[in-house]
N, C-alpha and C positions, 0 to 999 in steps of 0.2 A: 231546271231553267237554263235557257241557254245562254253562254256567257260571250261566246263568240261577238266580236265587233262590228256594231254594223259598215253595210256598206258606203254610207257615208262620214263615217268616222276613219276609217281605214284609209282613206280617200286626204280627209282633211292634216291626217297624220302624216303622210306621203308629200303634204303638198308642203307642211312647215319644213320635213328634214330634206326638202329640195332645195328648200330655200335656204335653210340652215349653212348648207355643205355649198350653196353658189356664192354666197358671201364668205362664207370659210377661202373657198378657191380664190377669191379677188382680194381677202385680207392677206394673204400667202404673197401674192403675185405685189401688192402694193407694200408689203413688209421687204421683200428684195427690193423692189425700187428706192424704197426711204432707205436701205441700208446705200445702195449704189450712189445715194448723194455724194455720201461722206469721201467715197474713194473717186468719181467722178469732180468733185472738189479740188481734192489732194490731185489727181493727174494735170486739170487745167493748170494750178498756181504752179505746180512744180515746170510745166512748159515757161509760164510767165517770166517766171523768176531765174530761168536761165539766161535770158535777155538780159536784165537786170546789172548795170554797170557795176556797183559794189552792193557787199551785203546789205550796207544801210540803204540802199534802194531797194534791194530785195524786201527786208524786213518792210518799208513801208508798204511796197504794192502788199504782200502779205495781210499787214491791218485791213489795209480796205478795203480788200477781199474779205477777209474775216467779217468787218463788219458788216459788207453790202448782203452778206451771205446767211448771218443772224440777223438783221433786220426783214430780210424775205421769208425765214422764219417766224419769226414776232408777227406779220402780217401774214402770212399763208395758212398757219396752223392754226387749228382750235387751240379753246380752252388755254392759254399761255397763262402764265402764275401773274400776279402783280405782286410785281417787287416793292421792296421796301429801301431799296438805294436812290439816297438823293445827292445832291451837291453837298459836301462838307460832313457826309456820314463818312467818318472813317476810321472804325474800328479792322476794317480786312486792311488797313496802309498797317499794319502793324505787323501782319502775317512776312514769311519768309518770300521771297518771289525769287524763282530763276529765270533766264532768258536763253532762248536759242540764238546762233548766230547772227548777226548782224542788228538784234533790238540794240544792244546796248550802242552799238556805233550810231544807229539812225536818234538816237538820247541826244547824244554828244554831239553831233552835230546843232541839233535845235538847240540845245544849252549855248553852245559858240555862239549864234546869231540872236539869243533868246533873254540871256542873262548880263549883265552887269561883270566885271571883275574882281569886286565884292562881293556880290552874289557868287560866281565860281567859285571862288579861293573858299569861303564858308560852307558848300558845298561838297570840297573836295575833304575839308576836316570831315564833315560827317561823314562822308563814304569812308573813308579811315577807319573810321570807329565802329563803323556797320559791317565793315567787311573783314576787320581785329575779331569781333563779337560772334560772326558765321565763325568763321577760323575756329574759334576757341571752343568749339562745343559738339560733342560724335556723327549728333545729327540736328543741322540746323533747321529744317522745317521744323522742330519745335522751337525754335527762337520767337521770340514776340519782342519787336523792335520798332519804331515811332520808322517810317521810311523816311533818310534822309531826301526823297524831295517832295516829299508830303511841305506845304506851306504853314506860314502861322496861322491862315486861315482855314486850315483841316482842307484845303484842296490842292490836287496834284500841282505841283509848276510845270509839269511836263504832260499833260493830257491828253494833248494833240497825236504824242508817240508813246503813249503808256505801253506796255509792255503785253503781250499777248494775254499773259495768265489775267493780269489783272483786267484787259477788257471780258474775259471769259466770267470772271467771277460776278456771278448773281443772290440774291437774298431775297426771301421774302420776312423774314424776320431780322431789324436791327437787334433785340434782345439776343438772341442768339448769334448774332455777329460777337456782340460785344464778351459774350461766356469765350466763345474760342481766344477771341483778343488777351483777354484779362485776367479770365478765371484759371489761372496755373491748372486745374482741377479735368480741365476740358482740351489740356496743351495737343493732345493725339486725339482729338476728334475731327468733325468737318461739319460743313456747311452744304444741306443738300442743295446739287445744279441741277439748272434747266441741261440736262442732257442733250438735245439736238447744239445748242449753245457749247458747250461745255466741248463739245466732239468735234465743230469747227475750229475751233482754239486749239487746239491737241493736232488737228491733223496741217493746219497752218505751222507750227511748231514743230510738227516733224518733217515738213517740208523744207522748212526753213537749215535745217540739219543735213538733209538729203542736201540742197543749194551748199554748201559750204563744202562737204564731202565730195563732193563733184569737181570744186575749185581745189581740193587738194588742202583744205584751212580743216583745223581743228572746229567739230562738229559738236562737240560735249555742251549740255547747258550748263551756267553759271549762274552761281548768285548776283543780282542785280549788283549790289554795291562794286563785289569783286570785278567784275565782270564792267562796269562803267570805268573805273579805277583806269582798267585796261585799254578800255576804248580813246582815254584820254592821252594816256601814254604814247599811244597809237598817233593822233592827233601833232602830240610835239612831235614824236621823231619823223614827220613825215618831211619829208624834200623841202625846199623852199627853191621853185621856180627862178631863172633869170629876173623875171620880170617883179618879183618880189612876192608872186601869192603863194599858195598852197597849192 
């Protein structure tokens, strides 16, 4: 019997691995372009941010870059996960958070026009105690700490300039928020990210490092607390004008 394929099988075989290996070729070709976002990204904000009067305006353009940058994400891509973070879900306010240069300053300043002097001074004990608590332990990404500007209401006071990591950070599961938060057991685990998300935060973050390094300022991230502490400091010893401002 003859087993040979006929001629229109052979044909039909021909006609799928063309198509096979032309979509392969155009996956390849758009797998460079998605990666080129990221660094494309990072070259425009890093232009940006050289303009940028002080860090705390760098860090803001930063945000909104970040964010206008994930939300063109969220709407251009398929399939995007649905999260499960809402207003006043705040088991990730618990996690350890560092900032690159200039978040914690662009903080401090919104706090100045933002808060109370009761409100500061209450403020400034907590960051004491949060940033005593980092100190005290080898490696503080396992700390699990209430963030001193988490509210009583389990919402940021500071949301408008939260802090890169923490816009970065997504969930689709609060159950699994709350094991990292709480469950000593889960202290070195994680929370998996929306990745394109995840990658804009991270490369806004090292931008922000590069912006600092450039000015000749210490580049290193800090723990939020520590690292706010400093921004404040910063704040009193700054000049006082003829005129009587800052």
């Amino acid at each position: 019997m003859d087993s040979s394929p006929l001629p229109e099988m052979a044909a039909a075989e021909a006609s799928v691995a063309a198509e096979i290996a032309e979509v392969g070729a155009l996956t390849r070709s758009l797998a460079k372009r998605y990666e080129a976002l990221f660094s494309h990204f990072g070259a425009i904000l890093l232009d940006i941010l050289q303009r940028a009067e002080t860090m705390a305006h760098a860090a803001r353009s930063a945000m909104a870059m970040a964010d206008a940058a994930s939300a063109s994400f969220r709407d251009n891509f398929p399939n995007q996960p649905v999260y499960a973070c809402r207003s006043a879900c705040a088991a990730c306010c618990y996690l350890f958070v560092a900032v690159p240069p200039g978040v914690a300053e662009a903080i401090a300043e919104h706090i100045e026009v933002t808060f109370s002097s009761a409100e500061r001074n209450a403020l400034l004990t907590r960051l004491d105690e949060a940033a005593a608590a980092a100190a005290a332990i080898d490696d503080p990404t396992r700390l699990r700490r209430r963030c001193p500007l988490l509210g009583e209401d389990d919402r940021c006071s500071v949301y408008e300039v939260r802090p890169l990591t923490c816009r970065a950070f997504t969930s689709t599961s609060v159950a699994r928020c709350e094991q990292i938060a709480f469950d000593p057991a889960f202290a070195s685990a994680g929370v998996k990210q929306n990745p394109a998300l995840y990658r804009i935060h991270m490369e806004a973050t090292s931008v922000l490092q590069e912006t600092a390094r450039r000015r000749g300022l210490p580049a290193d991230q800090k723990g939020l607390a520590r690292a706010l502490l400093d921004a404040f400091k910063t704040q009193q010893d700054r000049p006082v004008s003829a005129s009587g401002g800052k």
